[in-house]
C-alpha positions in Angstrom: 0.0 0.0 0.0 1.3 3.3 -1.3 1.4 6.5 1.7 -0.9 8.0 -0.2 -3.7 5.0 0.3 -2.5 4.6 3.8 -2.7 8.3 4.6 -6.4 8.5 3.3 -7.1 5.1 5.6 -6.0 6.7 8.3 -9.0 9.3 8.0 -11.5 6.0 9.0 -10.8 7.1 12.4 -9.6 10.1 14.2 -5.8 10.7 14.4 -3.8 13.4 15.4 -0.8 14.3 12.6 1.4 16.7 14.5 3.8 19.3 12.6 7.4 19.2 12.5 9.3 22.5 11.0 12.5 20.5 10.0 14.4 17.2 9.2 15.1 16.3 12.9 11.9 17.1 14.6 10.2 14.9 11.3 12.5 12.1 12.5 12.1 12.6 16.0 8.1 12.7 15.9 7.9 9.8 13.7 10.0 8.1 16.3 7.5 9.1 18.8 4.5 6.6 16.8 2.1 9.3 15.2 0.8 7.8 12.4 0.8 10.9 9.9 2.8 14.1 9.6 2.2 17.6 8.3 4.4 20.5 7.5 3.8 24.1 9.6 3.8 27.4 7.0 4.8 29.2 10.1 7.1 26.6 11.7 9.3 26.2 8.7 9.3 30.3 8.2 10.0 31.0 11.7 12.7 28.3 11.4 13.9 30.6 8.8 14.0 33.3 10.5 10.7 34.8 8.6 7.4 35.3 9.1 4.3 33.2 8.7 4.0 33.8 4.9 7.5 34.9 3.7 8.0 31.9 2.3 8.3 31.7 -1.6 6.8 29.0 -3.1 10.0 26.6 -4.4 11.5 27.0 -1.1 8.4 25.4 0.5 8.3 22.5 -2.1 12.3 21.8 -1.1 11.2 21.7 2.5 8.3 19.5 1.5 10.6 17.5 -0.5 13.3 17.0 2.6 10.4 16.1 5.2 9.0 13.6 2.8 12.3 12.0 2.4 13.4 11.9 6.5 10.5 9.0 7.1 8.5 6.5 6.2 5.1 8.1 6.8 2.5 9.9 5.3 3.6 13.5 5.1 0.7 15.9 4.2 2.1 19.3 3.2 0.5 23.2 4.2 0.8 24.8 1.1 -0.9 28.0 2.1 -2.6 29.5 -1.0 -0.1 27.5 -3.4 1.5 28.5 -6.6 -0.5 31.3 -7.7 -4.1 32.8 -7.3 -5.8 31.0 -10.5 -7.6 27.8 -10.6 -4.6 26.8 -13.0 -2.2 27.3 -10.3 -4.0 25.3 -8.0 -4.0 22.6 -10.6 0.3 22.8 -10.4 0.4 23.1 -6.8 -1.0 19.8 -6.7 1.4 18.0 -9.5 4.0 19.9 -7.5 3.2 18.4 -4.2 3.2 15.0 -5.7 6.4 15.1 -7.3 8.0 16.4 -4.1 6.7 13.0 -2.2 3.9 14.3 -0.1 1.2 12.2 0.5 -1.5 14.9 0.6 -1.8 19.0 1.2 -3.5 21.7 1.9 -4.4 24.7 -0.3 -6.2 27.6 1.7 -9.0 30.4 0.3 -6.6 32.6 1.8 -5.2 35.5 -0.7 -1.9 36.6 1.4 -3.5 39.9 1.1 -4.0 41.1 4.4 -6.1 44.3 2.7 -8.6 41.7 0.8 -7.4 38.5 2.8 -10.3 36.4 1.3 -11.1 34.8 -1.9 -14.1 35.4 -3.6 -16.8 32.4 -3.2 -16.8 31.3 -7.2 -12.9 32.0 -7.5 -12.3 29.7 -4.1 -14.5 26.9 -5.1 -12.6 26.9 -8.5 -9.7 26.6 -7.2 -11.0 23.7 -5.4 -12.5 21.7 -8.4 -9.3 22.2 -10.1 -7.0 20.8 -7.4 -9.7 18.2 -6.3 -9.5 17.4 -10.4 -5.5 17.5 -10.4 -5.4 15.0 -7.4 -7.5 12.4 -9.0 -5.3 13.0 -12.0 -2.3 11.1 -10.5 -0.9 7.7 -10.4 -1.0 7.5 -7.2 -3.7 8.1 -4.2 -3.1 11.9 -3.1 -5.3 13.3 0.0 -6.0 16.8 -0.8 -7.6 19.2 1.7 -9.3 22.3 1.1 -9.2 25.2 4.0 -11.6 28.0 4.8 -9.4 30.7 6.6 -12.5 33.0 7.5 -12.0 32.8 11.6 -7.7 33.5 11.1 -9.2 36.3 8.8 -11.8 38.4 10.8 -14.4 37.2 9.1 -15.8 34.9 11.9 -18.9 34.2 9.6 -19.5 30.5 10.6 -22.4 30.3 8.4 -20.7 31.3 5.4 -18.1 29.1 6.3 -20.1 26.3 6.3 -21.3 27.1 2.9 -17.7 26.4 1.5 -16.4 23.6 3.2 -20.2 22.4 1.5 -18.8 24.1 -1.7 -15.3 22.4 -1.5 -16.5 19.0 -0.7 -18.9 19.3 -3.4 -15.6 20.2 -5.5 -14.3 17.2 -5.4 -12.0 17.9 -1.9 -10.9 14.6 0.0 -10.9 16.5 3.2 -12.5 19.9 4.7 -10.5 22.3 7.1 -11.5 25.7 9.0 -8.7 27.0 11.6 -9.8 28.5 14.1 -13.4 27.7 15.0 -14.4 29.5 18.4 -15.9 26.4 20.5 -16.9 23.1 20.2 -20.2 23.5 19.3 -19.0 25.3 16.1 -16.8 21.8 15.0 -19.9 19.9 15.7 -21.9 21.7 13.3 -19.3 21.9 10.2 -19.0 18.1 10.9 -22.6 17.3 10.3 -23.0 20.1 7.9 -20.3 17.6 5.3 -19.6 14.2 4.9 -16.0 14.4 4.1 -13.4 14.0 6.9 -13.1 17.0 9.2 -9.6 18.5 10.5 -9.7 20.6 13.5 -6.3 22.3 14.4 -5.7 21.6 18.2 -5.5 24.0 21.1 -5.8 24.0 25.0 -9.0 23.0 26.3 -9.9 20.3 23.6 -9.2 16.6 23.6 -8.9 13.9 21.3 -11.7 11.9 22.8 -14.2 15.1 22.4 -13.5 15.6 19.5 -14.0 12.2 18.3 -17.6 12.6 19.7 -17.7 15.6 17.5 -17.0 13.8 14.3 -13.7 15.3 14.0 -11.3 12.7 11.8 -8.1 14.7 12.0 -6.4 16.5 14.3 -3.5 18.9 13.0 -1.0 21.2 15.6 -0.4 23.6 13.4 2.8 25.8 14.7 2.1 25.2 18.2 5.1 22.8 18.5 7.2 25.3 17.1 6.0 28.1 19.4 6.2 25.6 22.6 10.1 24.7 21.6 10.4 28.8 20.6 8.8 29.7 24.6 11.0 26.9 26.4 14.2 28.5 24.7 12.7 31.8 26.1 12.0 30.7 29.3 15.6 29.0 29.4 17.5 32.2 28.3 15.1 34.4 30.9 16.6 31.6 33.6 20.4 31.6 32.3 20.3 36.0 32.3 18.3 36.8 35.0 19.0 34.2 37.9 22.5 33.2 36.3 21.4 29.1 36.8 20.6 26.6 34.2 18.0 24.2 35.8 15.8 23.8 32.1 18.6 21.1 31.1 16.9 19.3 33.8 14.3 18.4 31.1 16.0 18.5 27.7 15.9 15.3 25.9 19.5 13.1 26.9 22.0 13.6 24.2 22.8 10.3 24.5 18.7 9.7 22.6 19.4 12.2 19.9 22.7 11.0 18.9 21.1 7.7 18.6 18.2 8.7 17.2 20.0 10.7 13.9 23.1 7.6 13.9 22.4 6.4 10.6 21.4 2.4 11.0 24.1 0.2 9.4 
């Protein structure tokens, strides 16, 4: 079975794909036993020093390409709004994606336009069809998700939102995504509003087990591993220049694991 097929299996039941932001935290997490990764937008660009955003498209592939190559598993890729604004370049983010390895990805309604940040409704859902039509195109089983960015956006219409996850799924989109939904109630009713697998980004206060009784399928992190390894180093360096002690190697992960865990096997 290809980790495309096995990637789209895994949506049966819920799951939880966390997000590395480079090689070693993709071989570390793997190591862990998630079943499924996906790439962080704002991981890798922090990582880089940039922000959520500044990352051209071709460097994003090559990180794609370098995560999907460090393990074994399903690696699903967030490709933002992909190559380009047309339904066409929707199309090639897709081809793009699956010649890089991925197993699935993302593509959001989001413009990058923080004055307009929104697709219109007809230009989003044609983006849609043509990646949904792309990702059937290939050889090979590709999991392609389609995101509604209204509640990262200011536009905390959840009605409206509703109506194109509906849209997307009747696109052709294997899987339905809106970051940032206020409350559980609000997952509950985009999961019975669709019939396509659901992906809720995590964050404190939810669990996997309510939102299993939700009808959630998928369970991303988003950048939160990268901002909890980004706040530990803060609150390290706050320790080391303001009390002049180093108790946070009390709980870094033994050299002695890492070495091990990068040792090439013979």
């Amino acid at each position: 079975m290809g980790t495309g097929s096995f990637f789209r299996q895994l949506h049966d039941n819920i799951f939880v794909m966390p997000n590395p932001w480079d090689i070693g935290t993709a071989k570390l997490l793997a190591s862990f036993g998630f079943k499924a990764l996906a790439t962080t937008s704002a991981g890798f660009a922090f990582s880089r020093g940039l922000p959520d955003g500044g990352v051209g498209f071709d460097m994003m592939i090559q990180h794609c390409r370098e995560l999907a190559n460090a393990t074994d598993l399903p690696v699903s890729a967030d490709l933002e709004k992909g190559k380009g604004d047309s339904a066409g370049s929707a199309a090639e983010t897709i081809f793009a994606a699956e010649a890089a390895g991925l197993a699935g990805c993302s593509i959001e309604d989001h413009t990058g336009d923080t004055s307009q940040p929104i697709y219109d409704f007809s230009q989003a859902v044609e983006r849609v069809a043509a990646a949904a039509e792309a990702a059937r195109a290939l050889k090979r089983d590709f999991v392609f998700t389609a995101r509604c960015e209204n509640f990262l956006w200011n536009r905390p219409d959840l009605d409206e939102t509703i109506k194109r996850l509906q849209a997307f799924e009747k696109a052709g989109a294997d899987v339905l995504y809106a970051p940032g939904l206020p409350d559980m109630e609000a997952v509950r009713l985009v999961c019975s509003a669709v019939r396509k697998p659901v992906n809720v980004m995590a964050r404190p206060g939810l669990t996997v087990a309510a939102l299993a009784e939700a009808g959630v399928k998928r369970v991303s992190l988003g950048p939160w591993l990268t901002e909890f390894a980004f706040g530990m180093l803060e609150t390290a360096s706050r320790e080391i220049l303001q009390d002049g002690t180093f108790g946070f190697a009390r709980a870094a992960m033994p050299f002695s694991k890492l070495q091990g865990l990068f040792t090439p096997k013979p």
